[in-house]
N, CA, C and O atoms as a GROMACS GRO file, in nm:
protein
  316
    1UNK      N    1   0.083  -0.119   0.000
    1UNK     CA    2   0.000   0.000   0.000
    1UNK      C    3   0.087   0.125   0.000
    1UNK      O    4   0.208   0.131   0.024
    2UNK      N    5   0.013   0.212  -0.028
    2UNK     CA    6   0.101   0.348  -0.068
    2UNK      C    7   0.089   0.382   0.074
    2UNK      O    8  -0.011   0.358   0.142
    3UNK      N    9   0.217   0.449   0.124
    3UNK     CA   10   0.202   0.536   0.273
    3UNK      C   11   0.181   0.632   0.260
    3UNK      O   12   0.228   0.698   0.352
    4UNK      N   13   0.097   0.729   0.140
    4UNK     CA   14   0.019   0.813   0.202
    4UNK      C   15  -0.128   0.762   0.222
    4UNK      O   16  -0.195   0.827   0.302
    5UNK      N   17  -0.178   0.673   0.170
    5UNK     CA   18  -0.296   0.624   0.234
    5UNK      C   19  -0.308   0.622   0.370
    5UNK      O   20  -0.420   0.620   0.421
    6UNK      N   21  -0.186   0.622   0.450
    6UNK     CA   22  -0.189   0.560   0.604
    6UNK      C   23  -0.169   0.653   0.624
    6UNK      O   24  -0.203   0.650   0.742
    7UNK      N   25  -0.120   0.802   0.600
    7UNK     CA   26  -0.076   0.889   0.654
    7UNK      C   27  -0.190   0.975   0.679
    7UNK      O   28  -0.235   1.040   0.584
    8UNK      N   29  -0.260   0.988   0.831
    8UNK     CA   30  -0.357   1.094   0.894
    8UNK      C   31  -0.379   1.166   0.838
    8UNK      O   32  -0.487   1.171   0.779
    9UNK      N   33  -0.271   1.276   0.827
    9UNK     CA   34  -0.274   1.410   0.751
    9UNK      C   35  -0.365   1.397   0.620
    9UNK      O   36  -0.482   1.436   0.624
   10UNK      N   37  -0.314   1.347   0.515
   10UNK     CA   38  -0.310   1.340   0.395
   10UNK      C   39  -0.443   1.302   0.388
   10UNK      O   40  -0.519   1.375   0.324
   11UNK      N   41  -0.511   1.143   0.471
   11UNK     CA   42  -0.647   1.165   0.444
   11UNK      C   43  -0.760   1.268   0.481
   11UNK      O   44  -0.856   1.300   0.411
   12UNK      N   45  -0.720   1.324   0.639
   12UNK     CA   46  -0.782   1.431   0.669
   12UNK      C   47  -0.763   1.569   0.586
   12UNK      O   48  -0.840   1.660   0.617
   13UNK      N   49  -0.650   1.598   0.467
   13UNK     CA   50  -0.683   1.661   0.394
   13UNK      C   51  -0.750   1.661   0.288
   13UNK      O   52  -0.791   1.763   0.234
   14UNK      N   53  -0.771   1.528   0.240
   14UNK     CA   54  -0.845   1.470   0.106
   14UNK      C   55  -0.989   1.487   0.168
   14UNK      O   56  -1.084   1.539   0.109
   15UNK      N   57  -0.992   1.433   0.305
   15UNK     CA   58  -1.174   1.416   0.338
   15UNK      C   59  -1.230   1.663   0.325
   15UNK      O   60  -1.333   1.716   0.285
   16UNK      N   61  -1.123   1.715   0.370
   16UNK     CA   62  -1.156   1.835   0.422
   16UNK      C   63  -1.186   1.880   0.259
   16UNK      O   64  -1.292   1.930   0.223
   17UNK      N   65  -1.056   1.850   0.156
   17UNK     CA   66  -1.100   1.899   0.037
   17UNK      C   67  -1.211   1.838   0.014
   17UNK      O   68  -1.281   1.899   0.095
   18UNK      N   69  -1.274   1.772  -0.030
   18UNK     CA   70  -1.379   1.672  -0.051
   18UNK      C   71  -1.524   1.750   0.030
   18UNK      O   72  -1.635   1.737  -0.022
   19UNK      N   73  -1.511   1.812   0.129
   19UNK     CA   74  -1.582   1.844   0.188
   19UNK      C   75  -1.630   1.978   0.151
   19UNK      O   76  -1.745   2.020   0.157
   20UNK      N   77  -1.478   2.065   0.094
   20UNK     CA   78  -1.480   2.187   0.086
   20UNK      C   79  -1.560   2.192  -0.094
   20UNK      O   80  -1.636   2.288  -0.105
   21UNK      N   81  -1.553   2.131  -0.184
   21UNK     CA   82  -1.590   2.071  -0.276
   21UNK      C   83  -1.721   2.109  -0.325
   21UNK      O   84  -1.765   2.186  -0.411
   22UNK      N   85  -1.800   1.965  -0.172
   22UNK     CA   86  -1.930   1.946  -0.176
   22UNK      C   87  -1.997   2.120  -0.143
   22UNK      O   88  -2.076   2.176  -0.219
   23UNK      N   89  -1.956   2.166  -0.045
   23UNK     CA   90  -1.996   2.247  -0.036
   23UNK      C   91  -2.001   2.362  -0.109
   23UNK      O   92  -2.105   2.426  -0.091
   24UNK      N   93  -1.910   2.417  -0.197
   24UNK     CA   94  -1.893   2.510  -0.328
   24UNK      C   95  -2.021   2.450  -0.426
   24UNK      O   96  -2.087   2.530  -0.492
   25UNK      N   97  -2.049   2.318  -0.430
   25UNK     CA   98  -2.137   2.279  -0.514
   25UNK      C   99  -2.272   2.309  -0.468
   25UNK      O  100  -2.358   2.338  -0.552
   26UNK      N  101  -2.301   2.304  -0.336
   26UNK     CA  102  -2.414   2.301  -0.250
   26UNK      C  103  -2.478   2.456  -0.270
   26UNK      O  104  -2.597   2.472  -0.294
   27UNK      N  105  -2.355   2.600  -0.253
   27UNK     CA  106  -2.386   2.682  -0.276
   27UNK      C  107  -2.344   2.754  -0.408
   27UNK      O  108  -2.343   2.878  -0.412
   28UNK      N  109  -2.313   2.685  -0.507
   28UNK     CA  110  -2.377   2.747  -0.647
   28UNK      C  111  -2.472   2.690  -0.705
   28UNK      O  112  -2.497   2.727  -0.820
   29UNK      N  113  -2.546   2.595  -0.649
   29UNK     CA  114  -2.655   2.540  -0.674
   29UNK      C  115  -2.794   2.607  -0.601
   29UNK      O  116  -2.909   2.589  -0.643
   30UNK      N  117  -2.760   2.678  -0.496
   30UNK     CA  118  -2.829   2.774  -0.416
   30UNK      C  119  -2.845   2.873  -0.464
   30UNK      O  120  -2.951   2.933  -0.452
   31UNK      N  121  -2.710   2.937  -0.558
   31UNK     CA  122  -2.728   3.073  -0.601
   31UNK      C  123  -2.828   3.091  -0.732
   31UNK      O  124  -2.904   3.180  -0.770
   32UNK      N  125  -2.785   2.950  -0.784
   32UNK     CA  126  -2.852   2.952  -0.948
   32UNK      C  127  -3.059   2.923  -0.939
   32UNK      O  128  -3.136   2.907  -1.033
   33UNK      N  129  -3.093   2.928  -0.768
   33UNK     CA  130  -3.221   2.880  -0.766
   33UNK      C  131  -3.281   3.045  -0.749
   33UNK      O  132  -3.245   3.104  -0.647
   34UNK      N  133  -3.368   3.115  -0.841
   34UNK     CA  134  -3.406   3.254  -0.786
   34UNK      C  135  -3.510   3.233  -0.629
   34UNK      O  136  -3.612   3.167  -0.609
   35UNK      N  137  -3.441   3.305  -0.555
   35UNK     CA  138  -3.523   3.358  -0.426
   35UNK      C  139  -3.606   3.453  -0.429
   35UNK      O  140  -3.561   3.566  -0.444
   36UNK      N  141  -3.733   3.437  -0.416
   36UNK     CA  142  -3.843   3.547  -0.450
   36UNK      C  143  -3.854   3.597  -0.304
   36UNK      O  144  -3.851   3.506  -0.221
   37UNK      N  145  -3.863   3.704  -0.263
   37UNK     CA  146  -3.876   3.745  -0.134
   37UNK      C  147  -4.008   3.784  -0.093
   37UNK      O  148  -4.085   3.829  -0.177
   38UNK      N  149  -4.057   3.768   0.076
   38UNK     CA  150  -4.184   3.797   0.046
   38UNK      C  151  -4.210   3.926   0.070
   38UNK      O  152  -4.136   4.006   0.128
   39UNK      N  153  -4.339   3.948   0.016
   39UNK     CA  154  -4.372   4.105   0.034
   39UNK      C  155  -4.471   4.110   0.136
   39UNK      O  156  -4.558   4.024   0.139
   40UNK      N  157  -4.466   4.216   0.232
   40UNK     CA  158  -4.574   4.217   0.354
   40UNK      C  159  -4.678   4.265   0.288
   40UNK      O  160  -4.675   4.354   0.202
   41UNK      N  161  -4.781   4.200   0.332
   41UNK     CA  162  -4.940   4.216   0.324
   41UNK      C  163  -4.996   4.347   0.437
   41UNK      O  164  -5.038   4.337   0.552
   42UNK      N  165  -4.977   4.466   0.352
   42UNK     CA  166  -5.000   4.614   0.430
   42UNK      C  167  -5.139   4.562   0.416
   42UNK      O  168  -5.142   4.621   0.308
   43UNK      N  169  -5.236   4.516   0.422
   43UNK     CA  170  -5.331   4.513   0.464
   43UNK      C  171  -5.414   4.470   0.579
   43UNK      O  172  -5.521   4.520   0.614
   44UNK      N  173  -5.340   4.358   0.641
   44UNK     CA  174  -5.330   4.291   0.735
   44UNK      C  175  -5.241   4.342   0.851
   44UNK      O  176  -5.125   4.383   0.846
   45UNK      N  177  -5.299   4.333   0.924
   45UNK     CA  178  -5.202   4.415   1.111
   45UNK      C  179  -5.138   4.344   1.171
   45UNK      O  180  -5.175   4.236   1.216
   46UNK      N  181  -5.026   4.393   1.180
   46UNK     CA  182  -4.919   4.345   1.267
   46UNK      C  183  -4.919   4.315   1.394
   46UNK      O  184  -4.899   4.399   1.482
   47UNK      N  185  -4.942   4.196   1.416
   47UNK     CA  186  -4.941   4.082   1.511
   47UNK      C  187  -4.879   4.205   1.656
   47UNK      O  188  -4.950   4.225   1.755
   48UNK      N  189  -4.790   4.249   1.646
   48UNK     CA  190  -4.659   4.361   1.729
   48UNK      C  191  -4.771   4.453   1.762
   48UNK      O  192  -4.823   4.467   1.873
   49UNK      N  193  -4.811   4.537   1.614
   49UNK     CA  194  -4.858   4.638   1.625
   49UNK      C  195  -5.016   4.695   1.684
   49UNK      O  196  -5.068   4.804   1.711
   50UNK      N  197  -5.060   4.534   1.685
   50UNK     CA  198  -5.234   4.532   1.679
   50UNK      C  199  -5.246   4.519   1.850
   50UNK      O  200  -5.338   4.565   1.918
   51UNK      N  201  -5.136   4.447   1.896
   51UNK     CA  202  -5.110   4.394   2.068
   51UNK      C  203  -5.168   4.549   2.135
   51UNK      O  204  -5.147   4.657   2.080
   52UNK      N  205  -5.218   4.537   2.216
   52UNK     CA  206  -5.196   4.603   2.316
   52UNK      C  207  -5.140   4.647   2.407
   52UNK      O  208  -5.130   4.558   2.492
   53UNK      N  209  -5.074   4.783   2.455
   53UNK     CA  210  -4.974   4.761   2.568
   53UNK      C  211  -5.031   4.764   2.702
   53UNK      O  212  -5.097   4.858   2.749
   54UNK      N  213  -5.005   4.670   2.752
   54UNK     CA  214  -5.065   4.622   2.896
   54UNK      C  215  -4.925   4.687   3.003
   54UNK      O  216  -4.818   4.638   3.038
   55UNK      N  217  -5.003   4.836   3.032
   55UNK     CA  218  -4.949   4.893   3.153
   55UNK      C  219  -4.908   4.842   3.258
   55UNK      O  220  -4.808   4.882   3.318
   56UNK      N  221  -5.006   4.714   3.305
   56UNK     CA  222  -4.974   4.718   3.435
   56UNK      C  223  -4.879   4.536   3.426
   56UNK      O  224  -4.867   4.465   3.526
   57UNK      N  225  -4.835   4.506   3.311
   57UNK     CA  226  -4.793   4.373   3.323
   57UNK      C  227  -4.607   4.454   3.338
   57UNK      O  228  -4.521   4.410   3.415
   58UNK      N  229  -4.587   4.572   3.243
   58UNK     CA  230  -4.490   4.632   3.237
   58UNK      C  231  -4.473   4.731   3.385
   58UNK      O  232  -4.361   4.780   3.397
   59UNK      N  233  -4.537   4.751   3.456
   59UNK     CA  234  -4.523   4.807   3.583
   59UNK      C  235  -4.512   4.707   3.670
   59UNK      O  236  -4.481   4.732   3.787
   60UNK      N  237  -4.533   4.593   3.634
   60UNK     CA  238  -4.485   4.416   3.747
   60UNK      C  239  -4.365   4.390   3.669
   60UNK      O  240  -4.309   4.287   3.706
   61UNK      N  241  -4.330   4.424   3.612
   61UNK     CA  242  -4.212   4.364   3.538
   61UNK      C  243  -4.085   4.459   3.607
   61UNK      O  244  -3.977   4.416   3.648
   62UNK      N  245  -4.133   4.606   3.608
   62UNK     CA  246  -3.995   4.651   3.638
   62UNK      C  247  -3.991   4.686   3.798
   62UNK      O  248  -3.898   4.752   3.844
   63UNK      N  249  -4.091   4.639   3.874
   63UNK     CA  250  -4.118   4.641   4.004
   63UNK      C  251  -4.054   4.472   4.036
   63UNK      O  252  -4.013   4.434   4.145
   64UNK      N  253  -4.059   4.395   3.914
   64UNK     CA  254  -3.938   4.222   3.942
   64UNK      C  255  -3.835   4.246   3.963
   64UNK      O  256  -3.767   4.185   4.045
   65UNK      N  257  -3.783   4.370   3.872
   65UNK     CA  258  -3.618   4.390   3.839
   65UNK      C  259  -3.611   4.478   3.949
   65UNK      O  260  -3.525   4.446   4.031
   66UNK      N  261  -3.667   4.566   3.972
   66UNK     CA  262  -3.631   4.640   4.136
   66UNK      C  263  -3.588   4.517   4.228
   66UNK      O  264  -3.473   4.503   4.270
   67UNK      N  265  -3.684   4.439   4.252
   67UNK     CA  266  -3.666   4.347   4.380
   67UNK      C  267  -3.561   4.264   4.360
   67UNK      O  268  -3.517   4.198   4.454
   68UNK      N  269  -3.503   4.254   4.229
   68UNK     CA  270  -3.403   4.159   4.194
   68UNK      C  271  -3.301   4.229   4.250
   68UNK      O  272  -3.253   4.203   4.361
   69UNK      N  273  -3.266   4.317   4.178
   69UNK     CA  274  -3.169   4.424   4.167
   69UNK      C  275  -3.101   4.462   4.305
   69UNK      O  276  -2.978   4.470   4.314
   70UNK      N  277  -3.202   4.487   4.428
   70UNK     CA  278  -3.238   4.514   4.545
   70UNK      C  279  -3.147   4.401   4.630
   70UNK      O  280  -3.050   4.417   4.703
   71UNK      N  281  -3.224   4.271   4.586
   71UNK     CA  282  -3.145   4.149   4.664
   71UNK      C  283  -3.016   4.106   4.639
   71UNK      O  284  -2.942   4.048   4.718
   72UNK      N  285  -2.982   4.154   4.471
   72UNK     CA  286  -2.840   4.152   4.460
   72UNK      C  287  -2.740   4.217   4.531
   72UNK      O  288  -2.635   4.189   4.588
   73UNK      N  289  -2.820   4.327   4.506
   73UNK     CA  290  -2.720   4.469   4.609
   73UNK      C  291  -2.700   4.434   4.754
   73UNK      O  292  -2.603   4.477   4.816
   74UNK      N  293  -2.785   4.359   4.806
   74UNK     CA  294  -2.816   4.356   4.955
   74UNK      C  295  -2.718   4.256   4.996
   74UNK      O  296  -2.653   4.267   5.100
   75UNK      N  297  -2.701   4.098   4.865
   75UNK     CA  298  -2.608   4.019   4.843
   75UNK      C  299  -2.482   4.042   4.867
   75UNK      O  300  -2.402   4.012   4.955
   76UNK      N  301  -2.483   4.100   4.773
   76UNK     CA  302  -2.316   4.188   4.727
   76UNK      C  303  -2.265   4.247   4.859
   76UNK      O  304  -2.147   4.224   4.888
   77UNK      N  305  -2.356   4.337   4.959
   77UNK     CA  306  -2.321   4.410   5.044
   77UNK      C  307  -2.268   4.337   5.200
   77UNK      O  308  -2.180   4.380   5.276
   78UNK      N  309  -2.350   4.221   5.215
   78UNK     CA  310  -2.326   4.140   5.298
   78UNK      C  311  -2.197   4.030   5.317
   78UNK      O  312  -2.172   3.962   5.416
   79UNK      N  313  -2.108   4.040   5.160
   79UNK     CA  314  -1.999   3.934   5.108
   79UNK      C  315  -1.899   4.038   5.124
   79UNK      O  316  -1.781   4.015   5.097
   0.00000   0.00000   0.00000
C-alpha cells in the first residue's frame, strides 16, 4: 500500500477537500435557484402592532427587576 494512504494528515486533507468541494457545489446550486422574497401584506395588522400595551404587566415587570436588583445589592453588600 502506498504510505500516504496511512498517513492521517493526507487523508484528513483529502476528506476536508472533498468536503470543501461538496460544499462550493451546494452553494452554487443555491445561487442559481431565484429567491423570490416575500412582500408584507400592508393590509393585514401586525401581530406587534395590533397587541396592546398592557401597563400594568410592564409596571410588574420593572417592580421584578427592582426586587431583583435590590437582593443583589443587599447580596453583594453582605460578602
Amino acid at each position: 500500500m502506498n504510505q500516504r494512504q496511512h498517513d492521517p494528515r493526507y487523508a484528513a486533507d483529502r476528506a476536508f477537500a472533498e468536503s470543501l468541494n461538496q460544499l462550493q457545489k451546494t452553494l452554487q446550486s443555491a445561487d442559481t435557484k431565484a429567491v423570490q422574497p416575500i412582500k408584507p401584506d400592508h393590509n393585514k395588522p401586525d401581530s406587534a402592532n395590533s397587541a396592546s400595551f398592557d401597563l400594568s404587566s410592564f409596571e410588574q415587570a420593572v417592580a421584578d427587576i427592582e426586587a431583583f436588583m435590590a437582593t443583589r445589592q443587599q447580596q453583594e453588600e453582605d460578602h
